[in-house]
N, C-alpha and C positions, 0 to 999 in steps of 0.2 A: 504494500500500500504506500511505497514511498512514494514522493510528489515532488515537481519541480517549487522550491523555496524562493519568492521574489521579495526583494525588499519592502515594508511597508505592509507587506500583508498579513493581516491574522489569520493565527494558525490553534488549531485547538488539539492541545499533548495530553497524553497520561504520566504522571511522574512515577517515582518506582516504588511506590504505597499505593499505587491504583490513584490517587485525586487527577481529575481535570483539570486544567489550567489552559489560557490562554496567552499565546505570545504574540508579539508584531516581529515581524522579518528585519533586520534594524539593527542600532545600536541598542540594549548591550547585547542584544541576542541576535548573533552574526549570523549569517546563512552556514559559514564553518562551523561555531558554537553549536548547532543546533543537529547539525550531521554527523560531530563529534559526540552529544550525548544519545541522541539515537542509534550509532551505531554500537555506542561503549554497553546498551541495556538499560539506562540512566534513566530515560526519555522511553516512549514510544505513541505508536497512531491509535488513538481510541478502538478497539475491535482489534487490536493486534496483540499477538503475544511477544513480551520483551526480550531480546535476543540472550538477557543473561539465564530466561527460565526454559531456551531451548539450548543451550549448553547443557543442563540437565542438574541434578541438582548435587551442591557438595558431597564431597569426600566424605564420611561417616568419622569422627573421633575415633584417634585409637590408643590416644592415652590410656593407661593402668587404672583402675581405682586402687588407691593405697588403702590393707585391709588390718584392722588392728589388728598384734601382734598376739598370741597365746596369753590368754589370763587379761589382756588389758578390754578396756571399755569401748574408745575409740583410738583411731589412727592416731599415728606419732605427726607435730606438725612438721611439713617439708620445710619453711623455713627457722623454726625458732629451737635451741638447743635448747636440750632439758638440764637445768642447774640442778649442781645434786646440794644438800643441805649442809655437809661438810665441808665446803668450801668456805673455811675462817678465815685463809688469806687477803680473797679478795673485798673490798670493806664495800657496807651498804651504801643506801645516796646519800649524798650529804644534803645537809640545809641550804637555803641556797641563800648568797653572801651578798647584801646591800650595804652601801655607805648610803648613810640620812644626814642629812644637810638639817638642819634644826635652827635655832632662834641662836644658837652658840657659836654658829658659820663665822670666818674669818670676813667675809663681805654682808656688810647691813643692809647693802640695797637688791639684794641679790631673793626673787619671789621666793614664794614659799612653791612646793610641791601641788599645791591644790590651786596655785594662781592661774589665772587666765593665760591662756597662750599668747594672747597680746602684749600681757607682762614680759614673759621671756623670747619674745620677739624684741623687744625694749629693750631687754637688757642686755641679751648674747651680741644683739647687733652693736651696743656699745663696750661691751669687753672683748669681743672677738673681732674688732675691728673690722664688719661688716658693713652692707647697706639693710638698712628694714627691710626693703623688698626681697632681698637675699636670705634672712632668717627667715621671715616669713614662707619659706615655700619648703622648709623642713616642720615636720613635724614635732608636736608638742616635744616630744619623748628626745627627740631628736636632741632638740634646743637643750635640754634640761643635761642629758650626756653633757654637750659640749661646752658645759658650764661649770664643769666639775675640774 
């Protein structure tokens, strides 16, 4: 059912969900674009079968199922190792390490942690010898690092 494609003309496609859709011949959908996705399966003619579901259909999987091992519940995972209990070498997570800048700070004009990000737009741009518009386009967290 292919058909000569002119520019300018509407053309009515099936996409490859089955929906309808209408194109014009044209920019963006070239007369090339459009013989490229109908012939890739992509595209097709309303009442036509898509060239990728006359290829026929996928290969079938033939990956393994991994099947738990004697006495266990389920499978072991493929990616994650099992930690055995006895390992007292290795040490647990740590806590995780902030400096707090507090009312005790070496700098008095320096916001507080909860200050508006306008504040430390204000300030990093006059300690880090910036432009406002320059701090401004980092973010809060950002500003607040680069202050320390």
């Amino acid at each position: 059912m292919a058909q000569e494609l002119k520019d300018g003309e509407q053309i009515r496609l099936k996409g490859s969900a089955g929906a309808l859709f209408m194109v014009t011949v044209g920019q963006p959908f070239t007369r090339d674009l459009i013989e490229r996705r109908l012939k890739s399966g992509e595209w097709s003619w309303p009442g036509e079968t898509p060239a990728a579901a006359e290829q026929g259909n996928p290969e079938p999987r033939t990956e393994k199922l991994s099947k738990p091992a004697p006495g266990e519940d389920s499978p072991k995972p493929r990616t994650e190792k099992k930690s055995e209990r006895g390992d007292a070498d290795e040490p647990g997570p740590q806590p995780r390490q902030e400096t707090v800048t507090g009312p005790d700070s070496d700098d008095p004009d320096r916001p507080s942690v909860s200050a508006q990000k306008s504040e430390w737009v204000a300030y990093v741009a006059r300690t880090q010898h910036m432009s406002r518009e320059d701090a401004a386009n980092y973010t809060k967290a950002d500003l607040i690092d680069m202050a320390k």
